[in-house]
C-alpha positions in Angstrom: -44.7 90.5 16.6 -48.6 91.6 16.5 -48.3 91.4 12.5 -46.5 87.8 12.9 -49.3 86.2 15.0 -52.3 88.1 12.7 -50.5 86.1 9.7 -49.5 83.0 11.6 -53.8 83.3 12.4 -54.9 83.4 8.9 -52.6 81.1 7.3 -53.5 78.9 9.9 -57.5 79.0 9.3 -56.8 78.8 5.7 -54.8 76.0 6.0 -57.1 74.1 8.8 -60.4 74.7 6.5 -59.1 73.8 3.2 -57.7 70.1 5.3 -61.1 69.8 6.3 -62.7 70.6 2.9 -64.6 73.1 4.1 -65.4 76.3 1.8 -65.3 80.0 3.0 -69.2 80.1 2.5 -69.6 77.0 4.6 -67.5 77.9 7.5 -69.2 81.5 7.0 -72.7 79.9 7.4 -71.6 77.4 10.1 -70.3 80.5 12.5 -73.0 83.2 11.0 -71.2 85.9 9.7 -70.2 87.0 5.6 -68.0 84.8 3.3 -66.4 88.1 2.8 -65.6 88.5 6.3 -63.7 85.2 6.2 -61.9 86.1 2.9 -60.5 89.3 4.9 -60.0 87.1 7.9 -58.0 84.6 5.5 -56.3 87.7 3.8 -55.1 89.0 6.9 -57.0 92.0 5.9 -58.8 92.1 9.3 -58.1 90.8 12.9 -61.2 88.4 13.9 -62.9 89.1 17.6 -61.8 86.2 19.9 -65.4 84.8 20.0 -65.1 84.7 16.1 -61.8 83.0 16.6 -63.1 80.4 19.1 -66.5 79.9 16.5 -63.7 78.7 13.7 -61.6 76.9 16.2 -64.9 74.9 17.3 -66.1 74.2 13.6 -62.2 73.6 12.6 -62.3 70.7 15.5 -58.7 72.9 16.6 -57.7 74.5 19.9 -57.5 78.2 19.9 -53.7 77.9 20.9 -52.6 76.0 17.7 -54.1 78.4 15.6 -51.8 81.1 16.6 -49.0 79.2 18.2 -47.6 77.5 15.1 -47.5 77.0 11.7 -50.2 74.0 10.5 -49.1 71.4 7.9 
C-alpha cells in the first residue's frame, strides 16, 4: 500500500507539472530545493517531506489530497 501511494505521488507530480508546462528546474527553483531532488521525487526514488509536498501542491495550483488520492489525467 505505502509503495502504491509513493508511485500514485510521483506520477501524479509528473503528470500535474508537465500539464502545466513547468520544467523540473523551474518547479525546483520555485520551491528551493535541487532539480535532482525532483527527478528522484518524480522517479519515485525518494519520498518528499510533506512541507515539500504541500510547496509542489501550492506551485502545481492542486490540493494535497488529489495528488495521492488518484490517478491525474
Amino acid at each position: 500500500m505505502e509503495q502504491e501511494i509513493r508511485k500514485r505521488l510521483a506520477l501524479n507530480i509528473k503528470v500535474a507539472r508537465i500539464v502545466r508546462k513547468i520544467t523540473q528546474k523551474q518547479l525546483a527553483q520555485q520551491i528551493a530545493i535541487s532539480s535532482e531532488h525532483i527527478t528522484r521525487i518524480e522517479a519515485c526514488r525518494t519520498t518528499p517531506s510533506i512541507y515539500v509536498v504541500w510547496k509542489i501542491a501550492k506551485v502545481l495550483d492542486i490540493g494535497i489530497d488529489d495528488l495521492l488520492t488518484k490517478l491525474l489525467k
